[in-house]
N, C-alpha and C positions, 0 to 999 in steps of 0.2 A: 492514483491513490493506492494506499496500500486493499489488501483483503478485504476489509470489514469496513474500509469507505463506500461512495458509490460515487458509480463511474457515471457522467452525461452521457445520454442518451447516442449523443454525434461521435462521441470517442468509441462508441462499442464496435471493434470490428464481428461484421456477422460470423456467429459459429453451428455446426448443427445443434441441434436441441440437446442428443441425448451426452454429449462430449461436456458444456456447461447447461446451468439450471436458462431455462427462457429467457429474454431479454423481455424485460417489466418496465412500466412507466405508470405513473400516476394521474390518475384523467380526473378532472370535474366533470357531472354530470347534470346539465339542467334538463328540469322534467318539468312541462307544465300538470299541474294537478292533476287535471279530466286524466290526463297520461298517464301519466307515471303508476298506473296500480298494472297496465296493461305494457307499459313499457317492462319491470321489474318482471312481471311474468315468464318477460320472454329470457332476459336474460338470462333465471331460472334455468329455461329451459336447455339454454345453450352452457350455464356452468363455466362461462371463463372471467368471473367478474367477483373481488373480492372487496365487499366495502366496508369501510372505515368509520366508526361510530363517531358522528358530529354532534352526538349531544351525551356526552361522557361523566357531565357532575347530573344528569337529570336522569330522578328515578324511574325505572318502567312503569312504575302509576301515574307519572304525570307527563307520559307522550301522548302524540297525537292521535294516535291510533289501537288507545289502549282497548277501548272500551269493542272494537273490530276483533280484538284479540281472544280478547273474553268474550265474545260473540263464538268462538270456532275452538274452543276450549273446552264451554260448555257442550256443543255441536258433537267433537269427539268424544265426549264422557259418556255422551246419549248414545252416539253409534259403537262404542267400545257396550256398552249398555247392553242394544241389540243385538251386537257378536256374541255376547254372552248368551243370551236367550238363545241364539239361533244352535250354538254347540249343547246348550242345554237340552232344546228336544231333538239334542242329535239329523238336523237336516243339515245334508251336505252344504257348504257356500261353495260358490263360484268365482274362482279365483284365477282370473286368464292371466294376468299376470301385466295387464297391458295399462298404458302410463295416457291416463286421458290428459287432455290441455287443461291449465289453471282455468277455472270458469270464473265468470266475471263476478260483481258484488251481488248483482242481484238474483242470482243462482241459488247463496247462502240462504235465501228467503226463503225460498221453493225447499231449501236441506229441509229447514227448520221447521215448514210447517206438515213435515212429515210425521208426525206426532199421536198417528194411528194406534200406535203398540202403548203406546203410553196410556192413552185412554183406554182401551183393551185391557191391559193389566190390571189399572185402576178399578177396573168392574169385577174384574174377574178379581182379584183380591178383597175385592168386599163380598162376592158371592162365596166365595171359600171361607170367610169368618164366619158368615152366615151362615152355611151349610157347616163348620165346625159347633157354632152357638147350639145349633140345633138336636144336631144328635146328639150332643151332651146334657141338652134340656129331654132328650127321647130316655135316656138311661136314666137320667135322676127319676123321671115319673115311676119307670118300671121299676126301677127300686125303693123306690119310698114305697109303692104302692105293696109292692112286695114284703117291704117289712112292715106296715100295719097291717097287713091280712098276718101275718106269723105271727103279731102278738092278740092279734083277734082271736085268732088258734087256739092260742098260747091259754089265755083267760077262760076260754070256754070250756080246755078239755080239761084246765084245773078245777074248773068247778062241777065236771061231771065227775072226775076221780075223787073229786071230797064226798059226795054224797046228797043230792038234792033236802035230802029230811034231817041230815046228820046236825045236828049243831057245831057251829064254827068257832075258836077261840077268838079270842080279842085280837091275837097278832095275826093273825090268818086274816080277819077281816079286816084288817088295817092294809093289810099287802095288798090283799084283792081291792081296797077301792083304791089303793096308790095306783096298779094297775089299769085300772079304769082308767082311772083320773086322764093317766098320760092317755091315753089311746080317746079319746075324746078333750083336747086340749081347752073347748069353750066351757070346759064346766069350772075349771081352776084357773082360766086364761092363761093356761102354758102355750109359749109360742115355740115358733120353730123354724130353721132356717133350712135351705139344702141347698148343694153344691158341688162344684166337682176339683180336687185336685192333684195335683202332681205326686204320685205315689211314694217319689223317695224322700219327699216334705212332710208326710204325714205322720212318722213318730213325733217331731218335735212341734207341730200344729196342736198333737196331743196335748203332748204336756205344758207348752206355755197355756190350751184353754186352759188346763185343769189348774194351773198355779195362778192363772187371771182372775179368773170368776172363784176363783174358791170351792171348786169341787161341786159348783152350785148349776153344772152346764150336764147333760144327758146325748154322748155322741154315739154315735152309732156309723161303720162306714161298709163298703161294699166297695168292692173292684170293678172294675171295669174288664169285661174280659176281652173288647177289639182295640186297637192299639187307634188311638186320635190321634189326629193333628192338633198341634198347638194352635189355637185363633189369630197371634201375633206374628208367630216366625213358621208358622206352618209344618214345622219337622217333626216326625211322629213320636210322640211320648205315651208315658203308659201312668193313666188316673186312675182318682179313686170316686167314688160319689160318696160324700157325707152327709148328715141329717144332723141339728144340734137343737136341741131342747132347752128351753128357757124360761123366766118369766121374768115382767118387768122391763123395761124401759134401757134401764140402768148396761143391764146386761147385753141387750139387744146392742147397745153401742159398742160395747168391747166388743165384743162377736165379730160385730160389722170390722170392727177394725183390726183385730188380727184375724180375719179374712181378708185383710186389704195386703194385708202386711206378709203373707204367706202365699201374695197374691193368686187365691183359690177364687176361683167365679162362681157369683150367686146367682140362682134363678128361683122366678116367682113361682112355689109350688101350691096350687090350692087345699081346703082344708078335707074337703069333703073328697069321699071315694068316687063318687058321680062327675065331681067338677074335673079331677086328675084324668078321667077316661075319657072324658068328651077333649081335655086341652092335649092327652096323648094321641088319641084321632088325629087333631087338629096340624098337631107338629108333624106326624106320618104324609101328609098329605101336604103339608109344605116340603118336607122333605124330596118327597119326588119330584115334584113340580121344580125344585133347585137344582137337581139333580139333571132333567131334561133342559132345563138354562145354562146350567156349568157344560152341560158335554157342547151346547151351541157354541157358548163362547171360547169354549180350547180348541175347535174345530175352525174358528172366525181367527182366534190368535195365530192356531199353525198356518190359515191361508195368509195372514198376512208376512209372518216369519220367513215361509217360502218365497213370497213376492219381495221379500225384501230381505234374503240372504244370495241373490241375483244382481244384484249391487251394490248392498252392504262394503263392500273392500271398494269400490272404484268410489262411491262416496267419501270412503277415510280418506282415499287418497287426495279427491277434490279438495276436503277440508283443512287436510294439511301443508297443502300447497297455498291454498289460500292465507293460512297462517303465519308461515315462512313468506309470505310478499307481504303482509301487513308487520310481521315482525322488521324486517328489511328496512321499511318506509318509515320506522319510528328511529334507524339512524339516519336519516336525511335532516338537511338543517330546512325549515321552512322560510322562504323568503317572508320581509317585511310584506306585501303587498299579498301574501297568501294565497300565490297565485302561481307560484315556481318554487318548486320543490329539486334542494340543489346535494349532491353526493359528491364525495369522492371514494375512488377506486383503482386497485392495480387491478392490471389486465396486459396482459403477453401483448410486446405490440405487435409481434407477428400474427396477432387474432383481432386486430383493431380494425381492419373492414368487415369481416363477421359479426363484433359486435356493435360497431355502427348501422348496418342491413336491420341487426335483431332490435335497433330500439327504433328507426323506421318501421319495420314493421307493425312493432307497439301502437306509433304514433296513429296510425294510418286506420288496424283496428278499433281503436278508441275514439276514433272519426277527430283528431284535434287536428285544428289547421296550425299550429304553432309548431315546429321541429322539431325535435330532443335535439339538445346539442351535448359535441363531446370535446371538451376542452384537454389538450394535455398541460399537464406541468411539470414545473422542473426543480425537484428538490433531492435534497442532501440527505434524506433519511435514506437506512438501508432499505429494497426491494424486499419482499419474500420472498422465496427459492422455491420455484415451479421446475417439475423437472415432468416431462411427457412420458406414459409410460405407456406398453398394452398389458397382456396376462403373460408374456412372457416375460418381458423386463421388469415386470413389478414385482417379484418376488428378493431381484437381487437389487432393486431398489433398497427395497424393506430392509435387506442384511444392513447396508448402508445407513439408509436412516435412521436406525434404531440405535447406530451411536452418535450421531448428531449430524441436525438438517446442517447441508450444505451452505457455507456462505454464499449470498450470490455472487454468481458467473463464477467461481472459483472452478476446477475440475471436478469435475464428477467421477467417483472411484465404481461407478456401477457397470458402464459398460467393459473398463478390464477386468472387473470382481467378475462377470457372466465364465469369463474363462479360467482364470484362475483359481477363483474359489473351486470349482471342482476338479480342478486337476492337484491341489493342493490334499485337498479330501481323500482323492484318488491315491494319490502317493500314501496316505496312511492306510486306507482302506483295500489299497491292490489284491484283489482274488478275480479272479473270472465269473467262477459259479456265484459269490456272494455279488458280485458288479448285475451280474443277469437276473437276480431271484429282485434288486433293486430297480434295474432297468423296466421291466415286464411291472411291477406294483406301476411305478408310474406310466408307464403306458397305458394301463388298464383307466388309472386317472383320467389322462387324456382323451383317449377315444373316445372315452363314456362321461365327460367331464357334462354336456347338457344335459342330461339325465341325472346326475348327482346334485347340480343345481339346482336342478327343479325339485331334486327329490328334500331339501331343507334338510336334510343331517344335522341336528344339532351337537355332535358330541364334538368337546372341544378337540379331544386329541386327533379323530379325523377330522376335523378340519383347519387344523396345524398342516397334516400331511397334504392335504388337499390343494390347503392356499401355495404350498411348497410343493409341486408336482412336477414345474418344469426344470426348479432346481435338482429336488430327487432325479430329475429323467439323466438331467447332462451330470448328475455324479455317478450314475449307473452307467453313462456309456465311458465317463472315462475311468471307471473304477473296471470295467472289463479291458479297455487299452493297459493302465497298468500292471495289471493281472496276467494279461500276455505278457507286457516286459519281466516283470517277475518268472512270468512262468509257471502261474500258480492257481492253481483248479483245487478249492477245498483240499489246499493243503498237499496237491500232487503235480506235478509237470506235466507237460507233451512234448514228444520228440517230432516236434512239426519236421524241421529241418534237418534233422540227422544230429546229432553230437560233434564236437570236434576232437571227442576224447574216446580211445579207444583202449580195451584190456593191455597191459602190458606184463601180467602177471601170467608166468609158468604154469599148466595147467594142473602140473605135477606137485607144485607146491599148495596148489589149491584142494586138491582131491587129500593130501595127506595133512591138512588143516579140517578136512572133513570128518574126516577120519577118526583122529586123535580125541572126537569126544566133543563135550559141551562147552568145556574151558578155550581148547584152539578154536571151534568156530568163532565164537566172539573173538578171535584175534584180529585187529586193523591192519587193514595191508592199505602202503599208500601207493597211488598211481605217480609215478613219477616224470613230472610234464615234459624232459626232453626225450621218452621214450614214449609218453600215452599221448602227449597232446599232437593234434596234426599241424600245426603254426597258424589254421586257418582259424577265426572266432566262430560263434554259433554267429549265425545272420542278424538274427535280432532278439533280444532279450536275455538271460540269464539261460545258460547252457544245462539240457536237463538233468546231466550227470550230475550237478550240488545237490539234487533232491535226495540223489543212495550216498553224498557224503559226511555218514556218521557223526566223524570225527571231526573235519573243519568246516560244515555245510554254515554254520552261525559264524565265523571267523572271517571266511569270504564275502556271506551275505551283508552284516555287520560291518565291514571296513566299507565297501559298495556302498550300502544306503546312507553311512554318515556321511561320505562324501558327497553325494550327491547331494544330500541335504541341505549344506553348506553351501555347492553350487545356487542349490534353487532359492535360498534362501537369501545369501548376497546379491542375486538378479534381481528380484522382486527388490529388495532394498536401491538398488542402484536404480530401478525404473523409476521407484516411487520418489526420490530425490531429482532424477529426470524429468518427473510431470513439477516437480516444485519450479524448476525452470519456465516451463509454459506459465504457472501464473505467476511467476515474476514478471516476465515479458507481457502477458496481456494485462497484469496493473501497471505496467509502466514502473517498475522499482529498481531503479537501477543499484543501488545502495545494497538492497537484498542478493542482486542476481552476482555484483561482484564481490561481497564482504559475507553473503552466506554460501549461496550455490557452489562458486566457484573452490571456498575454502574444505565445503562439503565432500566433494567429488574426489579434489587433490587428497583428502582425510582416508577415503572412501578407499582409492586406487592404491594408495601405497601403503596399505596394510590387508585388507579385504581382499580387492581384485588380485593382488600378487599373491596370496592363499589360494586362490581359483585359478590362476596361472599354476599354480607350483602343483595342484593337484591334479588338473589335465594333464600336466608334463609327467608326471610321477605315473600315471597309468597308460601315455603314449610312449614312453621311452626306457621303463625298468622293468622287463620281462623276465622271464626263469633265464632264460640264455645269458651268458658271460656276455661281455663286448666293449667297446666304445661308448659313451652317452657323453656329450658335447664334450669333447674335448677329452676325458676323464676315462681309466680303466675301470668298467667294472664287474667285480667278481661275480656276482649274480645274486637272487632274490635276499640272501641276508643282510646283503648291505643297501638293498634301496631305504629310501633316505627316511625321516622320521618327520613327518611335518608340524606334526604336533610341539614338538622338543624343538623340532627347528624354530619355531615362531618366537618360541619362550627364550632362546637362544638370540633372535634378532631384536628384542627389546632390552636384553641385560645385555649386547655387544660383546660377547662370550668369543675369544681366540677358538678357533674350529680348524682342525687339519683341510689340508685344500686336496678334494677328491679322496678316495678309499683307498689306495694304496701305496705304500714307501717306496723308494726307491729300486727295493730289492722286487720289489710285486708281491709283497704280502700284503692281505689287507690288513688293518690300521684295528686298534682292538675299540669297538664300537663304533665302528663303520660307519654306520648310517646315521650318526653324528656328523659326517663332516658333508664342508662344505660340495655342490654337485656339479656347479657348473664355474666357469673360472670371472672371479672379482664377486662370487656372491657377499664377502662380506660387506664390501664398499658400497655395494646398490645400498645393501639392506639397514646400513647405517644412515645412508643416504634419506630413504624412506622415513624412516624413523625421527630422523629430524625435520624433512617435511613438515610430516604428520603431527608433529610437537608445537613447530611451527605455523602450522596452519590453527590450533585452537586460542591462542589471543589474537589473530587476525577475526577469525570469530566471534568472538568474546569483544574486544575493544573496536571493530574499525567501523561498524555502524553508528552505535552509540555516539564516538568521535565524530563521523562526518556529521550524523544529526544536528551535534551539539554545536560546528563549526558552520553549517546553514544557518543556525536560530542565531549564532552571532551575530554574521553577515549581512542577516536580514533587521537585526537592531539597529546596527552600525550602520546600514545602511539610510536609517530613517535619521540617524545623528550626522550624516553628512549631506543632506537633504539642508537638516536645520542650520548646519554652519554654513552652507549657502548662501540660504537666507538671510543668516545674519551678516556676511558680508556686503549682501545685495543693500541692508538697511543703512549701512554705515557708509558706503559711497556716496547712498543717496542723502544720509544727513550731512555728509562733507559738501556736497555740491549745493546744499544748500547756504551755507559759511560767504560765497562771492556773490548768491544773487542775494541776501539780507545787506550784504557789505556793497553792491555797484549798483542794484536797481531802482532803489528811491532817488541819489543823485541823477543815475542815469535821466530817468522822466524827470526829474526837475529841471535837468539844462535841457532838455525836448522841449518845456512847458511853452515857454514864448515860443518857441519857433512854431511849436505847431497848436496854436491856441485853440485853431476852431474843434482839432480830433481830441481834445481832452475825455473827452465823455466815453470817446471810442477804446484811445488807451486805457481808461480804467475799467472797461469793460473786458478789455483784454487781459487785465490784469485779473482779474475775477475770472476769469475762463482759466487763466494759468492756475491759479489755487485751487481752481476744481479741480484740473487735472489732476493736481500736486496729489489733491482727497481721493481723486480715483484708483493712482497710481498706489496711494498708501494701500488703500483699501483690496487693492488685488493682494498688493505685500502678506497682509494680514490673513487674507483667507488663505492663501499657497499651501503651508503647512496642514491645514484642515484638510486639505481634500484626502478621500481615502486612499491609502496607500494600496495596491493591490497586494492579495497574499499572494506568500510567498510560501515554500517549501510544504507542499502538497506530494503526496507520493511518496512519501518516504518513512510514514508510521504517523505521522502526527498532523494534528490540525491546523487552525489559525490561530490557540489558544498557545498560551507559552509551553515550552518544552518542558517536560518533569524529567530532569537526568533521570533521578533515582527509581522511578517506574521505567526507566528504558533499559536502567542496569539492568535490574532484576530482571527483567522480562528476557533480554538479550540474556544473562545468566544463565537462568531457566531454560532457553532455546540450545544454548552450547554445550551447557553438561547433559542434558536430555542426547541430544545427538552423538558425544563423544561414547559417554556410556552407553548408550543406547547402541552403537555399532555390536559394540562388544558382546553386550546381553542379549539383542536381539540374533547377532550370530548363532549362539549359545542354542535359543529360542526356539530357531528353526530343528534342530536336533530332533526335537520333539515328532517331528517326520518321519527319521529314522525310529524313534523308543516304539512309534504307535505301528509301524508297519513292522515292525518285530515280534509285539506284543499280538498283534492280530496272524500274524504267522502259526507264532507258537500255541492259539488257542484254537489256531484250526486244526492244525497237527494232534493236540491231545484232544483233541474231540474223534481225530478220524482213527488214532490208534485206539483209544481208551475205549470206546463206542462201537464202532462201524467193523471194525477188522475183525472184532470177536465173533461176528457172525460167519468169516471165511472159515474158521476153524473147523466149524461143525459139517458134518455129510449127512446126506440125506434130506430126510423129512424133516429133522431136526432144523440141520440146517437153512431150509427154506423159510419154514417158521422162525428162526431166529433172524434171520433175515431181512424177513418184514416188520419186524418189531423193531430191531432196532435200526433199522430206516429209521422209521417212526420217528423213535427219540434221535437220534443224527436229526433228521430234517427240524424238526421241532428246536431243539438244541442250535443248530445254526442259523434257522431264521430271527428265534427271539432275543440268541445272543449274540449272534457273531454280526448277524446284518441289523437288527435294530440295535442292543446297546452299544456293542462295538460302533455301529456307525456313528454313534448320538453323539458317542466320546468325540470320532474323529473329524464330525460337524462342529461342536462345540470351539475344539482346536482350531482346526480353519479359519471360523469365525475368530478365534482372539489374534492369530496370523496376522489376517487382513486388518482385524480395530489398528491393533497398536502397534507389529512391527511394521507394515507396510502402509496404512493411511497415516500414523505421526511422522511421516515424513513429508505429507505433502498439503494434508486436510486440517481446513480448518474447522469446519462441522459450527460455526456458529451462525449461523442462517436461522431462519424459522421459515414454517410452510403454507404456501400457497395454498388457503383454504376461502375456496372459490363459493360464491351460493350458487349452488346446483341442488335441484328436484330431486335427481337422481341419489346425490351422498344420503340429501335429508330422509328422503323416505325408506333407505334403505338401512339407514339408523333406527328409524321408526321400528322396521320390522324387526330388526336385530333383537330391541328392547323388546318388543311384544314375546318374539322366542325364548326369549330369556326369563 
């Protein structure tokens, strides 16, 4: 079948794991009851079982197992509850970290009636409203009582300063008994309320009484100078104690109610001075007595708090495991007979004796005599895409995944990405010292990665770098490999190996360029390589004399890395249309392997790879020296060839002189225009039409043979049928002589054989059956199903849609055509980022770092280490982090779309397995979060 079919089980030839995603199969699982909570445990435990919800139109409230759910829902709320409490009076929890076994149902019992803190709390938050009631009933007395002794005061020392004998006027004595009055409320039945509240309530409690009552209310209030707890929410506010004067009935109601409404608390305050001192005694002496109960009961709570921040986490854990098996069990279908609880599931089969052992085990535990059984089956849906990973492959998994899960068994682009992704990296990011300052971070990762684990670092950016440690590791070691090749130490060489270039310049002419002043020193003197260069190369890398060349050091470098780019960049493309080969072959598509592949590679070769040929050649065989090059004189490095011009040149079939010289041995005026080796034009026309050629082979010849299966397979059920109908008209013909000879026949039989009459007609009835059987086969022939046909080739059993196969095949052929081109182009990108990273090391170490050689002395040293400083600071934040992020970023678009759209199809989705281990570590994840 093509990609995104699925392949039987018995066609799959085996492969390693990590080369395609697992080989899957879909199993039914019968679980009896008593089992199955103990079976599902285990699998849990073992995490290779992904199952399929069997009851897809029925809501979570009306499974079977809801009411178990909401059992350990609540369960978590309570012990999330606890945690709370336990970081509240700051006691350490205990947190081993260690994964106890799902515990059975009757475990949850034993969770639940753990419910000590709850009643605990409950006490102690009624003894804390009480111990709040009270001291605010303590203040109101001291204050009320406070203020009828002031106005007791108040009266007495007014009536000493009038004069005992003095006569009083009319309003004097009016005021004095008003005062009376109030300060003895049973003589005028002036009533009075007192209470305490919330101090930044009390302007406007003012003024609605006074606009309520009509001016008709006598308030009076006082602060509170110790800061209370609220009786409701417990958080400490700051009251006020008031006192309101009244009379009547009437009044007393409003009162009551915007006191309710301002919600101020009222307490009962007696009338009399004697009754308020005996019930302030009384509250002092509750007071303490609550006070020696509150300190038992926070010293009862913190023993239990401690007892139970000791397994606090290993309880979550139980609870959550048990939730995730009762969640699990609500997608099983329940047999009629409720007695067999039945699933289906994929599951690796190269993990199908594992998880057969694990639900054995179940059974066995659970003490059922009944077996789990595990059924395979065999269906036409796609598999998931499981792909095995550990902590080293899972990071270049991830780059993968993260543009689309692999179809199954298709190739896996991970384990070539392990290598390529950092050497692609590399190539942009080439320095040594920036490769080591990367190499050493991840290292420090790794050796100490148990420690950082444990240690829960929530920040996300470390733990980006984190989860990507062993990728950072291998783009630091080959980001130091191309740094050697480069030759490039923050921006400076080493003469490992010696130079192959030596001074060629008079020493005479160099002392009188010194000479002459500021102007001649900056004058370029060029080394001239049939006098400086020794014919031998540098050993390996970029030779260190381009580092002091001024003048052409970017012109050399520059021509070098774009070439190379192109190399690396047409390989990767040519592998990745290579691996496209493998799954054509292992889906069996033969249609694809000849009418895509093939047309591919011929597309590929004679345009691409002969640019890759012509650039190796152009740097094996066109040196400074004059000479021979295949066949051809040539004058030396002005006329090596142009290959840019040339390309542009072999697709408009442009007349080009043959080789760089005329007859006379001049060379030819723009030389390196012409042609370099002899019949280049003929290949290259040749190519050219290939290549022209090869894209309606593309383009039309799958589409075509598709379309000429789906005929064949018509026509072939229409000549089935004209079979048949010739089968029916023989057989109505033959029946023309026995209507026409068989009745006389048996008549002139009749007398001779009188006695077998009964038998001949019996015989004759036996023939008519036949006759009805034989029709009757007739008849059904056509019905039987035809098998399908044309599998493997893109399409189904369902009829062929030309026009979704145009398009599709369209879509595939101009993507690829164009797609050579651009993504040629693409690769470049190699060469701009390893240039751009050059030249910013460069002006970091001039603009920065050198200005410190200038200075002597003390100075000097001091400047020194300062701007170290910034150099170092400068290089790490820029050159190794952002510089890198840019040259990850690249890498990564590389790998998505010019090298994986060649061979990935990325439409898989992922093996998401029930395991203990993912769930609870989701758990924690949200809890840090």
């Amino acid at each position: 079948s093509t990609m995104g079919d699925y392949v039987t089980p018995g066609e799959e030839p085996p492969q390693p794991g990590i080369y395609r995603s697992e080989q899957m199969c879909l199993a039914q699982l019968y679980l009896q009851s008593d089992a199955s909570y103990q079976c599902v445990a285990e699998l849990g435990e073992l995490g290779l079982v992904q199952f399929r919800d069997l009851n897809p139109d029925v809501s979570a409230f009306q499974r079977k197992y809801v009411n178990e759910v909401r059992r350990c829902d609540e369960m978590e709320r309570k012990l999330r509850f606890l945690e709370h409490e336990i970081r509240k009076d700051q006691i350490p929890m205990l947190d081993t970290g260690e994964n106890p076994d799902a515990p059975l149902p009757r475990e949850m019992i034993d969770l639940e009636a753990k419910n000590e803190l709850r009643e605990v709390n409950k006490n102690e938050e009624t003894l804390k409203k009480n111990f709040s009631e009270l001291t605010e009933l303590k203040h109101i007395l001291r204050k009320t009582q406070t203020f009828f002794e002031e106005h007791e005061d108040m009266i007495a020392s007014s009536a000493e300063n009038s004069g005992i004998g003095d006569v009083l006027s009319a309003d004097e004595e009016e005021l004095s008994a008003r005062f009376s009055d109030a300060m003895s409320p049973l003589k005028l039945q002036l009533r009075f309320v007192a209470g305490v509240i919330q101090r930044e309530r009390l302007p406007a409690f003012e003024r609605l009484l006074w606009r309520a009552c009509r001016g008709n209310v006598f308030l009076r209030t006082s602060e509170i100078d110790d800061v209370l707890n609220d009786t409701v929410t417990g958080d400490p506010v700051n009251k006020c104690v008031f006192i309101i004067f009244f009379q009547g009935d009437q009044l007393k109601t409003k009162v009551k109610k915007i006191c309710e409404g301002f919600r101020a608390t009222l307490y009962p305050c007696p009338d009399t001075p004697q009754e308020r001192r005996e019930m302030s005694i009384g509250v002092m002496t509750r007071i303490e007595d609550l006070k020696t109960v509150l300190g038992q009961t926070q010293d009862h709570r913190h023993r239990v708090l401690v007892a139970a921040s000791k397994n606090v986490r290993m309880w979550l854990t139980k609870v959550r495991k048990i939730k995730s098996i009762y969640h699990t069990l609500n997608l099983f279908n329940i047999d009629v007979t409720q007695k067999c609880l039945i699933a289906e599931v994929w599951c690796p089969v190269a993990e199908l004796e594992r998880i057969k052992m694990a639900l054995k085990r179940g059974t066995d535990e659970s003490g059922s005599q009944v077996p789990s059984i595990l059924n395979r089956m065999d269906t036409h849906e796609a598999p998931p895409t499981y792909n095995k990973t550990n902590k080293f492959t899972k990071g270049f998994q991830n780059i993968v995944d993260a543009y689309g899960i692999a179809t199954y068994r298709e190739i896996n682009p991970a384990p070539y990405t392990m290598v390529s992704f950092p050497f692609l990296f590399a190539v942009m990011f080439g320095d040594m010292g920036h490769g080591v300052i990367m190499f050493l971070a991840a290292l420090f990762f790794i050796l100490k990665e148990k420690q950082l684990e444990a240690a829960r670092i929530k920040d996300e950016i470390f733990q980006t770098f984190f989860g990507g440690r062993y990728v950072i590791f291998l783009m630091g070691v080959f980001s130091i490999y191309t740094g050697f090749m480069y030759n490039d130490v923050f921006s400076k060489s080493i003469n490992a190996f010696g130079s192959s270039w030596s001074n060629s310049i008079d020493h005479t002419t160099i002392d009188a360029l010194l000479d002459g002043g500021e102007k001649s020193s900056e004058t370029q003197l060029i080394l001239v390589p049939e006098l400086a260069y020794d014919g031998s190369p540098y050993p390996i890398g970029v030779d260190p004399v381009w580092n002091l060349a001024e003048g052409n050091k970017l012109s050399f470098l520059n021509s070098m890395k774009m070439k190379m780019s192109v190399l690396f960049g047409i390989a990767q493309m040519t592998f990745g249309v290579l691996l496209s080969y493998q799954n054509f072959t292992y889906f069996k598509s033969d249609l694809d392997i000849k009418y895509m592949f093939i047309p591919q590679m011929i597309f590929l070769s004679s345009i691409f790879i002969y640019l890759c040929i012509q650039i190796l050649a152009k740097w094996l065989f066109f040196g400074a020296t004059a000479g021979s090059v295949l066949g051809y004189t040539y004058p030396g490095t002005n006329c090596a060839p142009s290959l840019l011009i040339g390309l542009i040149n072999m697709f408009m079939m442009k007349g080009r002189n043959a080789g760089f010289v005329d007859e006379r041995g001049d060379p030819y005026p723009q030389c390196w225009l012409s042609t370099w080796y002899p019949g280049q034009s003929f290949f290259e026309t040749i190519f050219v039409l290939v290549a022209i050629a090869c894209v309606p082979v593309m383009l039309f010849g799958k589409p075509y043979f598709l379309w000429k299966e789906e005929k064949d397979r018509r026509e072939g059920g229409h000549r089935q049928l004209g079979t048949i109908e010739t089968v029916l008209v023989i057989f109505a013909l033959a029946q023309v002589p026995i209507m026409l000879f068989a009745k006389p026949y048996f008549m002139y039989h009749r007398e001779k054989r009188q006695a077998r009459y009964s038998n001949l007609e019996e015989t004759n009835q036996s023939v008519r059956a036949d006759i009805a059987q034989d029709d009757a086969e007739v008849v059904h022939a056509p019905e039987q199903t035809p098998k399908p046909a044309g599998h493997g080739h893109g399409h189904g059993d369902g009829p062929l849609d030309m026009g979704d196969v145009m398009v599709y095949q369209a879509i595939h052929t101009i993507e690829f055509v164009l797609g050579c081109v651009s993504h040629t182009a693409s690769y470049l990108r190699l060469w701009a980022l390893s240039l751009a990273h050059a030249q910013l090391s460069d002006v970091l170490w001039t603009m920065v770092f050198r200005n410190a050689f200038v200075l002597d002395g003390y100075a000097g040293a001091v400047a020194t280490y300062v701007l170290f400083f910034i150099f170092g600071s400068l290089s790490v934040f820029i050159l190794v982090l952002m510089e890198g992020l840019s040259a990850f970023l690249h890498a990564l678009r590389l790998h998505w779309v010019e090298f994986q759209s060649k061979f990935y199809g990325g439409l898989g989705y992922q093996f998401s397995p029930f395991s203990f281990e993912t769930i609870l570590a989701e758990e924690r994840q949200n809890e840090e979060n």
